[in-house]
C-alpha positions in Angstrom: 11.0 93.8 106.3 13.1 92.0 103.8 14.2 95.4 102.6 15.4 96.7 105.4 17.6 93.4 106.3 19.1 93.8 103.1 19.8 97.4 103.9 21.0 96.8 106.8 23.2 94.1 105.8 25.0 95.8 102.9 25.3 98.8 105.6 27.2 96.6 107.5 29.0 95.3 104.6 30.1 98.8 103.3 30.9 100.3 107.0 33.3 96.8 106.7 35.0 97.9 104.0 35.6 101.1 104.6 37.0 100.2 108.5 39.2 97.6 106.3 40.3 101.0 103.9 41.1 102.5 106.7 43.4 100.3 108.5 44.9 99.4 105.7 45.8 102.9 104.8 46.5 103.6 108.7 49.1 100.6 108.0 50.7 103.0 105.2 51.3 105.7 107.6 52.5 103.9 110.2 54.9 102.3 107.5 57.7 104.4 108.6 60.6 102.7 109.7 63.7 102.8 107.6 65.1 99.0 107.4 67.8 100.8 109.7 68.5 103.1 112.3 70.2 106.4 111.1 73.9 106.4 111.6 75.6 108.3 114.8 74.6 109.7 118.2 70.5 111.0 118.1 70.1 114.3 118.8 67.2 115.8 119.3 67.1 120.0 119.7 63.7 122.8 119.8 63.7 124.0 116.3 61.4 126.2 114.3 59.0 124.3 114.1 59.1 122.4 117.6 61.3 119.2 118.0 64.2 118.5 115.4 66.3 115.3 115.4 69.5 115.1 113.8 72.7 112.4 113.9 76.1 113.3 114.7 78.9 111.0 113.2 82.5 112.0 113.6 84.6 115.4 114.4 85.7 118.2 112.5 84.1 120.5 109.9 80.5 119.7 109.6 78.5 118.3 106.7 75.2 118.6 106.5 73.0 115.9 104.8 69.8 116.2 103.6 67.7 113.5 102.6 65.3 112.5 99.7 61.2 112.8 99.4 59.7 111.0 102.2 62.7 109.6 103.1 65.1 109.0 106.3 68.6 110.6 107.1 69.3 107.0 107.7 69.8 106.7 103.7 73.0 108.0 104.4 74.8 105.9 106.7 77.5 104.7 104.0 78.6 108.5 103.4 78.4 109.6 107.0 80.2 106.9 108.0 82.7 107.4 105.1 83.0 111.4 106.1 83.8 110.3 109.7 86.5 108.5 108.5 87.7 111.2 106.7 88.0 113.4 109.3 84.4 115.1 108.5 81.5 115.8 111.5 78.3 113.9 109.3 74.8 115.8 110.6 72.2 113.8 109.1 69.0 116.2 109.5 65.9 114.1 109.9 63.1 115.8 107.9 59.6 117.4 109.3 57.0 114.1 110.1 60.4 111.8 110.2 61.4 109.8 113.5 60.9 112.3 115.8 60.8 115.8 114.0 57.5 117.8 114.4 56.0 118.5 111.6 55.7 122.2 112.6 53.3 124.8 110.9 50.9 123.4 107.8 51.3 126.4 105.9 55.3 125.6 105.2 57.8 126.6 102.5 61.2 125.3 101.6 62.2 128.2 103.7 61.2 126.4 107.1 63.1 123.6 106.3 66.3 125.6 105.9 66.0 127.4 108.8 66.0 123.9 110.1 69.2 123.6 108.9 70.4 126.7 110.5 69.1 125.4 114.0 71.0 122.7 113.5 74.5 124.7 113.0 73.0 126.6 115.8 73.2 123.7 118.0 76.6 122.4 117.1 78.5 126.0 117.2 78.8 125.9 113.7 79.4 129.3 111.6 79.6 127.9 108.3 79.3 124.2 106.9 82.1 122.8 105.0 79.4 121.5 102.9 75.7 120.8 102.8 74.7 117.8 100.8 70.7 117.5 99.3 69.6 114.5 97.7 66.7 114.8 95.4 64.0 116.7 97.7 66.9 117.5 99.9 69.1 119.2 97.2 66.4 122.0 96.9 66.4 122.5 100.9 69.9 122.5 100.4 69.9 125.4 97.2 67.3 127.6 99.6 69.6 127.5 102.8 72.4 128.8 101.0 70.0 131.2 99.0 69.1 132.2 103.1 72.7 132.0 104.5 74.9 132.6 101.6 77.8 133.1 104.9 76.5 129.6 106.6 77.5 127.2 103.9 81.2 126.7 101.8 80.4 124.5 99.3 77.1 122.5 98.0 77.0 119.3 96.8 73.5 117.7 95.0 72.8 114.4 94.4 69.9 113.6 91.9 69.0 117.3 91.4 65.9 118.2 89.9 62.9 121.0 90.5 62.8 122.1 86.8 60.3 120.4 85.6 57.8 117.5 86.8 59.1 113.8 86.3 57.1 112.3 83.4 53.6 110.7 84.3 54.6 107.2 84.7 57.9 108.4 86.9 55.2 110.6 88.9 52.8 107.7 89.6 55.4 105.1 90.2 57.0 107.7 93.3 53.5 107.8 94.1 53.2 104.0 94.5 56.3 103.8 96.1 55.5 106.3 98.7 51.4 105.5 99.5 50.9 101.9 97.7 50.7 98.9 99.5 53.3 96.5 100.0 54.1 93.6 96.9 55.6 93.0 94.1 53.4 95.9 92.1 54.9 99.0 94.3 58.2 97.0 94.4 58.1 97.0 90.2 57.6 101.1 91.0 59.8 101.5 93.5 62.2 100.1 90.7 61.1 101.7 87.8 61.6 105.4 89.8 64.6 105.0 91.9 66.8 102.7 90.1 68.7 101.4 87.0 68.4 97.9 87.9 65.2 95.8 89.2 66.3 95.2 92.2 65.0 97.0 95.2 67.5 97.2 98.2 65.1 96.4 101.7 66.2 99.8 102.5 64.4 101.3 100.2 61.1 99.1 100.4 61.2 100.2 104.0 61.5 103.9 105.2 58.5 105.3 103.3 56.9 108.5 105.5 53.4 109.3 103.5 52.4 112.1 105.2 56.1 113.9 105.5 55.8 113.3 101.4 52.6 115.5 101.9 54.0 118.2 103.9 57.2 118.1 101.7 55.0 118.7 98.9 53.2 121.7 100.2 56.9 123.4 100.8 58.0 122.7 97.1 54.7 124.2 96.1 55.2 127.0 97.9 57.5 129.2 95.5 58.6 129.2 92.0 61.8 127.1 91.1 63.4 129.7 89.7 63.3 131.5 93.1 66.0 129.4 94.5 67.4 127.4 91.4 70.5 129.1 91.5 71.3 128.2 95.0 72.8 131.3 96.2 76.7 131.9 95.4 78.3 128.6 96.9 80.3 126.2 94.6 78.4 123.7 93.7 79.3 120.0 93.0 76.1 118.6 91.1 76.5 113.9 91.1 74.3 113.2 88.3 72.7 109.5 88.2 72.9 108.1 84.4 69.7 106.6 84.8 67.7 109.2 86.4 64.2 108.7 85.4 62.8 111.3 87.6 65.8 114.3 87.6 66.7 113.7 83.9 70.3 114.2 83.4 69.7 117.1 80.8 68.0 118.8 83.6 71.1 119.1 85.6 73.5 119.7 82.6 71.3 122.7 81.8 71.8 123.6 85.4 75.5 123.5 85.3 76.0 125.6 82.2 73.6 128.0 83.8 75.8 128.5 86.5 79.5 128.3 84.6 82.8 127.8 86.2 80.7 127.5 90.1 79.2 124.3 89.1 81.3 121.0 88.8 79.2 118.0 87.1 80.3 114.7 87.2 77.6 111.7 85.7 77.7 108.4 87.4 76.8 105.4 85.8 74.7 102.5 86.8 72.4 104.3 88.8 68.8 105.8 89.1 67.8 108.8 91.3 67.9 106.9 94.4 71.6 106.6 93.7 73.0 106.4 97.1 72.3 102.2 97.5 73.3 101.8 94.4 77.0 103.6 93.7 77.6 104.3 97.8 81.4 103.9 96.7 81.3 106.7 94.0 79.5 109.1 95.5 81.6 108.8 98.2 84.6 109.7 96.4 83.3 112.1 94.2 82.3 114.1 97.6 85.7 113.3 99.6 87.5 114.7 96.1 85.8 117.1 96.2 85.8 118.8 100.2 89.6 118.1 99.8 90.3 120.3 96.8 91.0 123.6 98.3 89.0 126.7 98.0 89.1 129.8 96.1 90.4 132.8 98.6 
């Protein structure tokens, strides 16, 4: 009799537990809000793989902007607001699994999420982007689009680029605190170590953590060999390189740029990590503004 009570007990004890494990790690999922809205009119259109949201900012030639692993378009806001004011249409694509875009099809490739791109210019009458702009993940959605649609994009411009080669261990399981850990001082400490050159987290980027778009984005990376779309197509390219990149090590996009020649432009910037865009909003800024002002090769 005693027995059983006992068994019972812990029973109850480990069916405790594991309800606990699971709210808590329903509380991770539902942990995706970005600390702010996404800059610009929400729209949402059918794309390929059912609903795709994107914001408009501005008028004129569009930019696209695509944003890192597991994150929100809203990480832009500083640069879409600053390529309104320069006369630019922003079109912050929100990524598959991110405030409001279906995830789509399981079985996914980089490839889907450029044709999301392409719905996107679809939707705004677009032929050709003046430029489209990937950071970190994004920057390899943006190399496969033009790879796709080498006559839908002008120039590209990546921020943090990497896809060569795996971050080192300890970068790989700080992202991977940062994306699925729970909340304190430990994930902040990795959020740090990963993103930025300084140990300060910005509440922007505590907040606005998708786990399971981090999955689905990590089934599309797997999905073909780097050196399928490395090259990016034909497009200029202007790669911003963080100083401090942990994760995209800035030999890895130095190697990139001498690969492609006199189509890359490379410019370092200092005091920043691979989430760069908190950090050096002001450079990046300029760097891209220099550069959709110089005019282009007839």
């Amino acid at each position: 009799m005693m027995n059983t009570k006992l068994l019972l007990k812990r029973g109850a004890i480990f069916t405790l537990v594991i309800l606990m494990l699971l709210l808590a790690g329903l509380g991770v999922i539902l942990r995706d809000r970005p600390a702010e809205p996404a800059a610009g009119e929400r729209v949402m259109i059918t794309g390929p793989g059912g609903d795709l949201v994107y914001h408009r900012l501005g008028q004129g030639d569009a930019v696209v902007l695509l944003p890192s692993f597991a994150r929100s378009a809203a990480d832009f806001n500083h640069l879409a607001q600053a390529l309104a004011d320069a006369g630019y249409r922003s079109l912050a694509v929100q990524p598959r699994g991110i405030e409001g875009s279906a995830f789509g099809t399981l079985d996914v490739s980089l490839a889907d999420y450029a044709a999301d791109v392409a719905a996107v210019l679809d939707a705004e009458g677009v032929a050709a982007a003046r430029a489209v702009i990937g950071h970190a993940y994004g920057n390899r959605v943006a190399r496969v689009f033009a790879l796709k649609h080498p006559e839908r994009v002008r120039r590209l411009v990546l921020l943090a680029a990497g896809g060569g080669k795996p971050p080192p261990p300890e970068i790989n399981a700080a992202i991977r605190k940062a994306v699925f850990g729970f909340d304190g001082e430990a994930r902040e400490a990795a959020i740090a170590l990963a993103f930025f050159a300084g140990e300060t987290v910005p509440a922007s980027w505590v907040a606005g953590w998708y786990p399971l778009a981090a999955l689905h984005q990590t089934r599309a990376t797997t999905a073909q060999a780097y050196s399928s779309w490395s090259h990016g197509g034909s497009a200029p390219m202007l790669i911003l390189q963080p100083a401090d990149d942990t994760a995209a090590a800035p030999a890895d996009s130095e190697k990139l740029a001498a690969q492609l020649g006199a189509r890359a432009t490379r410019h370092v910037i200092a005091n920043a990590g691979h989430a760069l865009l908190p950090e050096q909003p002001e450079a990046v800024a300029s760097h891209i503004l220099r550069y959709l002002d110089t005019p282009e090769e007839r």
